[in-house]
N, C-alpha and C positions, 0 to 999 in steps of 0.2 A: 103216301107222299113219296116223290121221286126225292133222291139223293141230291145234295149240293154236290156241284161239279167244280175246281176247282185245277185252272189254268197254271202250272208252274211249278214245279218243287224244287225252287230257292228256299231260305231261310221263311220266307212271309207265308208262301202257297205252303208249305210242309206247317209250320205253327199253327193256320190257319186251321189244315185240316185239323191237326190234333185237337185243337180247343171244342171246335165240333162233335169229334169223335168221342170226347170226354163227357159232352155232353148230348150222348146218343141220337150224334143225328148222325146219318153215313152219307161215305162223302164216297164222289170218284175223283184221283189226283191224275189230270193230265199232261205227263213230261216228255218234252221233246228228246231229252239225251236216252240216249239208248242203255246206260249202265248210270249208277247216281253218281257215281266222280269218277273222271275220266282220270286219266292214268298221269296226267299233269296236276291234280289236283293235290297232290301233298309239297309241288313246289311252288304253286300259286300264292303271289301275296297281298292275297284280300284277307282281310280282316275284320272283325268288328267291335265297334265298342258300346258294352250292353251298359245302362244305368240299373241301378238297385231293385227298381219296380220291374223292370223288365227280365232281369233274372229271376224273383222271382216268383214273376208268370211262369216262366220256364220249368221251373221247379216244381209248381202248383200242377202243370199239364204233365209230371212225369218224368223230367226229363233233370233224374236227381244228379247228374253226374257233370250238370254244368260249370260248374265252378272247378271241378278237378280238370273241364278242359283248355279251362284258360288262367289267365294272372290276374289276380287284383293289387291295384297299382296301391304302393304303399304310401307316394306322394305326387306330386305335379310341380315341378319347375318350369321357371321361366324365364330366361336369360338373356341381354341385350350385350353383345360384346365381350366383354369378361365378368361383368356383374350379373347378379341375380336379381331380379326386378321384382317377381312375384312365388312366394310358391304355398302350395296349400297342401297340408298333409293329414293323411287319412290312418295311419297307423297311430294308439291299437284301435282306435274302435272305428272298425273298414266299414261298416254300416251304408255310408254313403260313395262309400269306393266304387268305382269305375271298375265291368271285368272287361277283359281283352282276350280276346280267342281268334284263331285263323277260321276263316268261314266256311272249310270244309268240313273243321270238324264239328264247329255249330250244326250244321248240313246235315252230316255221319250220324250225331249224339238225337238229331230231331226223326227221322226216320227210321233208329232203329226205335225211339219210342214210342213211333207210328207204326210201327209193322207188330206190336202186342196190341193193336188196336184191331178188332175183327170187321168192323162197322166201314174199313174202310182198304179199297179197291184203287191199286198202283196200274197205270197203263203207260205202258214206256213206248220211246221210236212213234209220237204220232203227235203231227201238230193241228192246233184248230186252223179250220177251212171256210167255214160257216155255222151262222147262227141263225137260229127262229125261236122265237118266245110268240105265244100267247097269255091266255088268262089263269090258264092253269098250270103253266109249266115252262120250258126253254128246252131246246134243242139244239147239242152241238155236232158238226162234221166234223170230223178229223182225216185226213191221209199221212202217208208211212206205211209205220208197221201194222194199226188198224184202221181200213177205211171203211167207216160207220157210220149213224148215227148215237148219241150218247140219249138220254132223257133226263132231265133232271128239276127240281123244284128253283133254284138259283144256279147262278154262273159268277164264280170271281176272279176278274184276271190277274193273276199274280205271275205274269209273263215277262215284266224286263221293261225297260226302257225300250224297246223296240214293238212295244206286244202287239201281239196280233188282233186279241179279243180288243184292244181301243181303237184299232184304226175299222174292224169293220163296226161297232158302233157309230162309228164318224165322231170321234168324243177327237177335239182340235186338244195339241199338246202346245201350248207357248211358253216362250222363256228365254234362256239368254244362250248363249254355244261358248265355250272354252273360257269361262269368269275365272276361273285357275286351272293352273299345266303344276303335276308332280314327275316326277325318279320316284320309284320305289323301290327296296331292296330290304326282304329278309333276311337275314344271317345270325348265324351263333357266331358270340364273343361273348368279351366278361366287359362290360361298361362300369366307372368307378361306383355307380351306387344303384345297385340292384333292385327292380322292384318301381323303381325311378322314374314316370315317364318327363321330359325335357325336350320343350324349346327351344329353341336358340334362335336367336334373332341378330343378324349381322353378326356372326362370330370372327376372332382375328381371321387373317389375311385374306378375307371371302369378299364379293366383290357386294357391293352398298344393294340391300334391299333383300338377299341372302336369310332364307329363314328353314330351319332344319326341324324334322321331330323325331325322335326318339321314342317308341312304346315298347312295355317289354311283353313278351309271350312266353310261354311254357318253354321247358327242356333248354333254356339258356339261349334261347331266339329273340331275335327284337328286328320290330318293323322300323325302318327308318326312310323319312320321304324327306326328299329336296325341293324346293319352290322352283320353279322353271318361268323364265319369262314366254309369257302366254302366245305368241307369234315363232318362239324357238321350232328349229327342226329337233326332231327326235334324237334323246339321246343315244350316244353308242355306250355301246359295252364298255371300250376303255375309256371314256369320260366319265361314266358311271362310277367305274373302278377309281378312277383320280379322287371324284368327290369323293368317295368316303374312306379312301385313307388319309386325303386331306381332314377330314372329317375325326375320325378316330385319333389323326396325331392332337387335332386342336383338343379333345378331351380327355386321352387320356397322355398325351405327353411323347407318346409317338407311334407307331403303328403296330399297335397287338393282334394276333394269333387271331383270325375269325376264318368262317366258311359260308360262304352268297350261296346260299338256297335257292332267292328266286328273285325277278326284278318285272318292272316295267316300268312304262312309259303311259302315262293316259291325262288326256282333260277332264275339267271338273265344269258341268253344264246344269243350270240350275230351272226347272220348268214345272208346268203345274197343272194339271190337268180341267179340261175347263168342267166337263162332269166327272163324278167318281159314280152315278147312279142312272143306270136307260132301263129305266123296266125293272126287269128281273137279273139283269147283269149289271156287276159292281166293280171295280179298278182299286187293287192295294198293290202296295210297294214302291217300286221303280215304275209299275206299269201308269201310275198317278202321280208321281211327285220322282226330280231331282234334285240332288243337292250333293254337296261335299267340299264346299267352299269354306277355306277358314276350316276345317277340322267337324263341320257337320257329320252323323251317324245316319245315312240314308238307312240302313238295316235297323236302326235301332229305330227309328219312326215309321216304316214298315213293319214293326211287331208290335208297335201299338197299333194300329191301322186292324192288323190281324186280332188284337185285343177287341178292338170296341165291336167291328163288325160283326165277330164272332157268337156273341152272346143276343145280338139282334136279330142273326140269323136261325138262330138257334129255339129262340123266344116266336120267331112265326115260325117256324119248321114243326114244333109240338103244338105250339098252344095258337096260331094265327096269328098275325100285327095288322096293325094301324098304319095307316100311309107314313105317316108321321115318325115314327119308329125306325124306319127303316130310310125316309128321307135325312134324316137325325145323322148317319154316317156321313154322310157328306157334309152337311154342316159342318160337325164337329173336327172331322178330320182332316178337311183340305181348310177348314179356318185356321186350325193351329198348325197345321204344315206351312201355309201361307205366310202367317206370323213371322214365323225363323226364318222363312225365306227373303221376306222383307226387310228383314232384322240384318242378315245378310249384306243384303242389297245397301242399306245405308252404311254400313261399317267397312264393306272393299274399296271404296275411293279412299278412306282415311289410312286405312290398314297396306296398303297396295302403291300409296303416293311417289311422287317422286318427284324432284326439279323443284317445276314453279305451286306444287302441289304442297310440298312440304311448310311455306309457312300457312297454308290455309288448315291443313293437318295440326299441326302445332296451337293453332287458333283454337280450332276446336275442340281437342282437348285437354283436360283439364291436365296438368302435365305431363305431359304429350307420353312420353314414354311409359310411363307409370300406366295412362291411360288406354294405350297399346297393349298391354301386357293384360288388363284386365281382358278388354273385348276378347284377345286372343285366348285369354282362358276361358273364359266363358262359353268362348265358342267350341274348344274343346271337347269341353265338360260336360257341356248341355246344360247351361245354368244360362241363372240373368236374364236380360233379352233378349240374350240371342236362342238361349232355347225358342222349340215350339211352345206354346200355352198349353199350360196342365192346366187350364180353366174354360171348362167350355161353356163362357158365359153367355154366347150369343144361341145355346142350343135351345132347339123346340122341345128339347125333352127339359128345360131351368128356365122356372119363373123368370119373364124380364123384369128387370130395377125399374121402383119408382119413378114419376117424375118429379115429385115431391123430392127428389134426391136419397142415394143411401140408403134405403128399403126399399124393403121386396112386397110386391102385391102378391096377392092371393088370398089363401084360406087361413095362412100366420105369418107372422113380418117375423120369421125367424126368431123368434124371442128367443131361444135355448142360448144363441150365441156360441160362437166356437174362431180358431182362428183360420180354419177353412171355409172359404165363401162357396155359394151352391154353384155346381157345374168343377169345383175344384178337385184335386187330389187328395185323399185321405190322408194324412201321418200314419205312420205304424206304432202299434202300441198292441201293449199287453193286453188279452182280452181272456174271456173263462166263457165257455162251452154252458148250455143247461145241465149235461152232465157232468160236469166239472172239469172235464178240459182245458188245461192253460195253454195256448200257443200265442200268436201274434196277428194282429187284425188281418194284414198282407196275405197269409196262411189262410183265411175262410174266406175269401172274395173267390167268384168267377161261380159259385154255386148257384144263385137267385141273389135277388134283391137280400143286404144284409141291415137289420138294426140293430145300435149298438146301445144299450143306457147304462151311462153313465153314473155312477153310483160308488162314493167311495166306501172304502173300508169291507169292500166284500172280498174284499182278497184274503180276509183271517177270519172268514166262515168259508165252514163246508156250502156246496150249494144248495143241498137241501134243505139250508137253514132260511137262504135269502128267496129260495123257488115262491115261497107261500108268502113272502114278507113284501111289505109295501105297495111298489106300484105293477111287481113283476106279475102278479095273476091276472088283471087286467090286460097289463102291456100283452102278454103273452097270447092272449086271447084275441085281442087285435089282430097280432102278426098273425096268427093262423088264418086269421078273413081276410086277410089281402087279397086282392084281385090276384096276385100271383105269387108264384113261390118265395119264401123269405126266411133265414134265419136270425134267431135271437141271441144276442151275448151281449155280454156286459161286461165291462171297461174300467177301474178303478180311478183313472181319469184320463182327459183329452186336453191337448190345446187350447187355452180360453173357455171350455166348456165348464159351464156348473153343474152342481151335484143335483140330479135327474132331469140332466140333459139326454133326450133322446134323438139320434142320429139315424137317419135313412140314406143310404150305399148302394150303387150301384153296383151290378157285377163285376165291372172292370175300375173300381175303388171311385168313382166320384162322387162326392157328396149330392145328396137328392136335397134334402133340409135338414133343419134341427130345430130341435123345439123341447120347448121344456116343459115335464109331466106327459103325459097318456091322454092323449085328446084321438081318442078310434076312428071318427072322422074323418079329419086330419091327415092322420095318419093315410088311409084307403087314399085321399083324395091325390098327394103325395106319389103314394106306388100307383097311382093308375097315372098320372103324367109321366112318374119312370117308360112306365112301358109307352109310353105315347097314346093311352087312352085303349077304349075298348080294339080289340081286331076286327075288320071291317071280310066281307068275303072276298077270296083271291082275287078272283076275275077285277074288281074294283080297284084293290089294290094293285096287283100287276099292273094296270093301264093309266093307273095314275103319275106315274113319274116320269111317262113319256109326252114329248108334245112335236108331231111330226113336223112340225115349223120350225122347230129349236135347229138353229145351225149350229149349237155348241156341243152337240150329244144326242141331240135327239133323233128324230128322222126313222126312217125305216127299222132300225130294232128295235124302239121304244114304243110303237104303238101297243092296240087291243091284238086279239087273239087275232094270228093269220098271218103277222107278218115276217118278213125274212129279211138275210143280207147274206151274199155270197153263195148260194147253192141253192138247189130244188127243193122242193118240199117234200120231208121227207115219209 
């Protein structure tokens, strides 16, 4: 098998590789910058904001030293004038804390954990040119520093909002242009409450509609963005400068001691790609989806994108897939990017209002300001609505729902019960190893297929008390016949789950079912819809997902073996 090839080493295209690499497939990473951070890159102020599961992913692939590179916020404010409207705090137990890190060093901390990876191959100074896929494989061109051909079993673009690998697909990008304009500005100072991130919403002397954020970062830095009216010319330096010692007198009383690292000016554009799948070539990151509207994390839905696809590509890299499998990515992942995007979309006329806007704003919500403050956290945070859906209810890899209502068809109507629905996100919890290992469920995902039973009081026996006891020599025996790899642990309890409830998990933590007792059946019938069913031979599969008709993606890259876009054959 040729290597996955892998468009981009941003934050998405570098995760992407590693999770691969982890899981012994090799990749080639193709990046256009000639050095990995150009010599502006320690004054730049992008940034990102990671959730809980998504650090740690991070950690799980290696990359131990994430959290020493950014802050976990100790609280969330949210503030309308001079009062406090909302705030939600995470100190002591950060569990659900938000980290925050500058995206160089995100960048930095992923390929040095990439470069202990041997399985996988950096080519810098060279951008793709052209593409050809057949039945067995894909072909990329590149010019620059290497003008080639590459070979490889997949291709993923992880190129940008501009990428090259979607425009010669002909994959159409729609969406909307400038739905929010920021000011940006890093800088060291001391803000009254460290640790802090903060809102503000019309603060005094600011002019009506005026909304500021505040985030903190390592070594006493904090990102702080200004709301720009979206038709504004760019701001200057010294307007910049005005805003935030206006800014700094209104919080801390008058204008303290700081040093402006770095700024800009940019729009926030929000679009969707209309495929993320042609053939054997896939779109994650920016290269498939915008956002950043309302306090959206494009990076942080880009390393899920890098999660889910990962362990799919991974799964036909060794063992072959099912159409279905690998069509499963795009489902799952432009349905709940879409989600937040929509979510979005209803909440910027209310959030955004003005004039004759504001009492139909006030109409609609539920006290107006109070109601503001939620959305705006929410949107933050990546909660509520406005997150994307950690349920990927509509996937071909999760039973659909009754019509009977409320239950599930198939081989069990869920009997085990639990309070995570199938296609959902895991909880984390305590779990024990068959060798006795105590860590945390989060800590064994991304290996195979995981089951978990449920079974209390085994926390005060050794395990070789409970190995031979009950339902564990059966269950055990089961998971060894799974159609595909799978570990066993057991959980002293779950969410809503009863005692021998058994849970099946997907590599990137979504629940497959649950069911209660050891039904082996079941069970097999279960992991083989995880994997989207038997793997069919490539050639079938490759030329399955193209249809040269498709104006949305399809067309010339997507077909059977033979075809091309942008170069000769090579």
């Amino acid at each position: 098998m040729d290597p996955v090839i892998v468009a981009g080493a941003g934050p998405v295209g570098l995760t992407l590789a590693l999770a691969l690499a982890r899981r012994e497939v090799p990749v080639i990473v193709l990046d256009e910058a000639e050095t990995p951070i150009d010599a502006e890159g320690l004054r730049s102020p992008h940034t990102a904001v990671l959730g809980p599961a998504t650090v740690a992913l991070l950690e799980r692939l290696g990359y131990g030293e994430v959290r020493q590179d950014g802050t976990t916020w100790v609280a969330w404010r949210t503030l309308r004038r001079r009062a406090e409207v909302l705030r939600v705090d995470f100190w002591p137990d950060t569990s659900d804390a938000p980290l925050h890190l500058a995206q160089h060093r995100l960048e930095h901390g992923l390929r040095a954990t990439l470069l202990t990876c041997g399985s996988v191959r950096f080519v810098t100074g060279c951008r793709v040119d052209a593409i050809e896929q057949d039945g067995r494989g894909i072909s990329v061109r590149t010019r620059g520093a290497h003008e080639t051909w590459w070979r490889g079993s997949y291709l993923v673009g992880c190129d940008g909002p501009r990428s090259t690998v979607r425009k010669l697909l002909g994959v159409r990008f729609p969406g909307r242009t400038a739905v929010d304009r920021h000011a940006v500005a890093v800088l060291r100072t001391e803000l009254p409450e460290p640790g802090v991130a903060l809102l503000h919403r019309d603060p005094p002397g600011a002019p009506a509609g005026q909304e500021i954020t505040a985030r903190p970062l390592p070594d006493g830095l904090w990102r702080m963005d200004w709301l720009l009216p979206a038709q504004s010319r760019q701001l200057t330096s010294d307007a910049l400068v005005e805003r935030l010692r206006a800014t700094l007198t209104a919080w801390c009383g008058q204008v303290v001691p700081y040093e402006l690292v770095g700024s800009a000016d940019y729009a926030v554009h929000q679009r969707l790609a209309r495929r993320w799948r042609v053939g054997r070539a896939f779109l994650a990151g920016d290269a498939a989806h915008l956002m950043g509207a309302l306090g959206a994390q494009s990076v942080e839905e880009g390393l899920r994108d890098a999660e889910n696809l990962s362990w799919k590509l991974s799964l036909a890299w060794h063992d072959g897939a099912s159409r279905l499998l690998l069509d499963s990515y795009e489902a799952e992942r432009r349905g709940a990017v879409g989600t937040r995007l929509r979510a979005t979309d209803q909440a910027l006329p209310l959030l955004r209002a003005s004039g004759a806007w504001q009492t139909v704003r006030q109409t609609l919500l539920s006290g107006s300001v109070r109601g503001q403050a939620e959305l705006l956290t929410d949107s933050h945070l990546g909660r509520g609505a406005a997150a994307a859906s950690s349920v990927y209810a509509r996937s071909p890899l999760t039973l659909p729902a009754s019509r009977s209502g409320g239950g599930r068809s198939g081989p069990s109507a869920l009997v085990g019960g639990c309070d995570t629905p199938p296609g959902g996100m895991v909880g984390d919890v305590p779990v024990t190893a068959l060798d006795g290992t105590v860590g945390r469920l989060r800590d064994r995902l991304g290996r195979g297929l995981l089951v978990v039973l449920v079974a209390p009081g085994t926390g005060v026996w050794e395990s070789r008390h409970w190995l031979t006891a009950g339902l564990m020599p059966r269950l055990a025996s089961a998971v060894s016949a799974l159609p595909t790899a799978a570990e066993l642990v057991v959980a002293e309890t779950y969410p809503g789950a009863t005692a021998h409830s058994v849970l099946l998990i997907r590599p990137d933590g979504h629940l497959v079912t649950a069911m209660i007792g050891c039904r082996p059946a079941e069970l097999y019938s279960y992991a083989d819809l995880a994997r989207g069913g038997p793997p069919v031979p490539s050639d079938a599969e490759a030329g399955a997902a193209g249809d040269p008709n498709d104006q949305d993606g399809g067309g010339p890259a997507s077909g059977p073996a033979g075809t091309r876009v942008g170069g000769r054959t090579p």
